[in-house]
C-alpha positions, 0 to 999 in steps of 0.5 A: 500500500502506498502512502506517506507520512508527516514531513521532515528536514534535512539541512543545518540551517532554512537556506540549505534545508530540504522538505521530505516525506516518507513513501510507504511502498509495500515493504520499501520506505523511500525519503522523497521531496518534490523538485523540478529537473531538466528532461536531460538529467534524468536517465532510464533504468536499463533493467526496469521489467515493463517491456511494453512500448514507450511511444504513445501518442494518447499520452502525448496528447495528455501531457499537452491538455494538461500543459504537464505531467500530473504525476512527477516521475520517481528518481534515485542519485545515478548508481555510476554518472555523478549528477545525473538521476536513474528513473524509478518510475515513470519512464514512458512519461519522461520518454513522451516528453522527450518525444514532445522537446525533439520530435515536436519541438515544445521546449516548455516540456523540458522542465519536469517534476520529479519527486527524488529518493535521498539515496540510491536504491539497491536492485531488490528495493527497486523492483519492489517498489517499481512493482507496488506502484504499478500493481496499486496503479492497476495500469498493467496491460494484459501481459504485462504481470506475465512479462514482469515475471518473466523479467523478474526471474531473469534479474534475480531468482524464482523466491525473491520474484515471488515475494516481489509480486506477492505471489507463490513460487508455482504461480511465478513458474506458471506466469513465466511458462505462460511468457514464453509460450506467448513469445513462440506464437511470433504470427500474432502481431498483438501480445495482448492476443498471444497472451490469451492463446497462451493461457489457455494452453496452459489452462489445459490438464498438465497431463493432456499438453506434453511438450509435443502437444504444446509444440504442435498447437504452437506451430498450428497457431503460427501456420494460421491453422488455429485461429481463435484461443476457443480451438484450443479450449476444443483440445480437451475433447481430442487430446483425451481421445487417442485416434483424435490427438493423432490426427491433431499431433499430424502437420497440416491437420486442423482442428476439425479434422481433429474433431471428425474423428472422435466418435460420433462426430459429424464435422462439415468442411467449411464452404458446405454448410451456411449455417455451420459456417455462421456458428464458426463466425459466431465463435471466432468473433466471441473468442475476441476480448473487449481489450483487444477491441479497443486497441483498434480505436480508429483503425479505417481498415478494420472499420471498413472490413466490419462494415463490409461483413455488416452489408454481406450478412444484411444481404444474406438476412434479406434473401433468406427472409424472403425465402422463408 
């Protein structure tokens, strides 16, 4: 939880005194006071976890309707370049405004607010504060506890990553595993959507995704044969039955060849049965998250090919009516 307590002074006489606060990051109590400092005196932290982009417009947008940031960004005394400050958090801010002095040549945006640690940090008190505040933000993207799990456990190691995170050993293994599944997927452009298909592949029984039916949904997904995360959540039909999970596990096959064989069924190809057709669409456009929906916010293509879709399936509803 983060909060702060009552002021105090650092200094021997009114002249020379600065004001700090204790900050209560979790289990990191930092001496902060506010200050102003230039764009270029502050330097990111090369092992800060958040992978994600650092160039947004929206922010940039924000920062000029607010003629400022809102929230100052947090910073330590360099551990190596004497007069410089490393970022502890808010990096993605001071990097728009960088973005903002040289690319749209707004010098106003050089002067920032800064809320600065009277001492460096160590690298665990670091993350853990880093993580506190994003966790409390509640501003992780859909991937993002995943990839900082990932990043954590490449830093430091497996125990000090789960209490970082406030979570068990097993959860941090599982949220790694998750990562790395979702970077083979390299055919899905939005790591928002691979995180998906990769949790429900580990969503699957331990005993039903051995490793050569991890690697077989995997390149499936990469071969744009699976196509939605609800095909693999059909794999714990087929991969129970022997004769099914063969011809899944074959290069090429999909998941309705898959489905075909298991006993019983009765799997139209696709382009043979409307009405078929219609509930895979269905299907499909449902396995889509409202999250990904909104990242196409002003996207033309898109927008051009829903109202297109709308025309057909209008048409479509027009001349069946008329039928019945």
């Amino acid at each position: 939880m983060q909060h702060y307590t009552e002021q105090f002074c650092i200094g021997d006489n009114t002249s020379t005194q600065s004001v700090y606060s204790e900050r209560h990051l979790g289990t990191v109590v930092l001496h902060v006071r506010s200050a102003t400092m230039d764009l270029y005196e502050l330097v990111p932290n090369p092992n800060q976890p958040r992978m994600g982009p650092k160039d947004d417009p929206e922010l940039r947008k924000n920062i000029l309707t607010n003629e400022g940031l809102l929230e100052p960004i947090l910073v330590e005394p360099h551990p190596q370049y004497e007069g410089k400050w490393q970022i502890i958090d808010g990096e993605r801010r001071w990097n728009n405004c960088k973005i903002l002095v040289e690319v749209d040549k707004k010098d106003a945006f050089r002067k920032l607010p800064v809320e600065i640690c009277d001492r460096t940090l160590t690298e665990e008190e670091r993350l853990r504060a880093w993580v506190n505040i994003h966790i409390h933000r509640k501003d992780w993207t859909v991937k993002e506890k995943e990839r900082t799990a990932y990043k954590l456990v490449q830093m430091i190691d497996r125990v000090k990553s789960a209490s970082i995170l406030g979570i068990s050993v097993k959860d941090v293994d599982k949220l790694c595993k998750t990562y790395e599944l979702s970077d083979r997927m390299s055919s899905i452009p939005n790591p928002d959507a691979s995180i998906t298909y990769a949790r429900e592949i580990m969503s699957l029984p331990a005993y039903l995704r051995a490793e050569p039916v991890e690697s077989a949904i995997v390149k499936k997904v990469n071969d744009v044969i699976i196509t939605s995360s609800k095909h693999i959540r059909e794999l714990r039909s087929i991969l129970k039955d022997d004769k099914a999970k063969e011809v899944f596990l074959k290069d090429g096959t999909t998941i309705d060849d898959a489905k075909a064989a298991l006993p019983g069924q009765v799997v139209y190809p696709i382009g043979k049965n409307i009405a078929v057709d219609l509930e895979r669409f269905e299907h499909l456009l449902k396995s889509y998250t409202w999250s990904q929906l909104l990242e196409l916010k002003g996207e033309l293509p898109v927008l051009q090919r829903i109202q297109e879709c709308k025309k057909l399936l209008d048409s479509m509803e027009e001349i069946v009516k008329k039928k019945a």
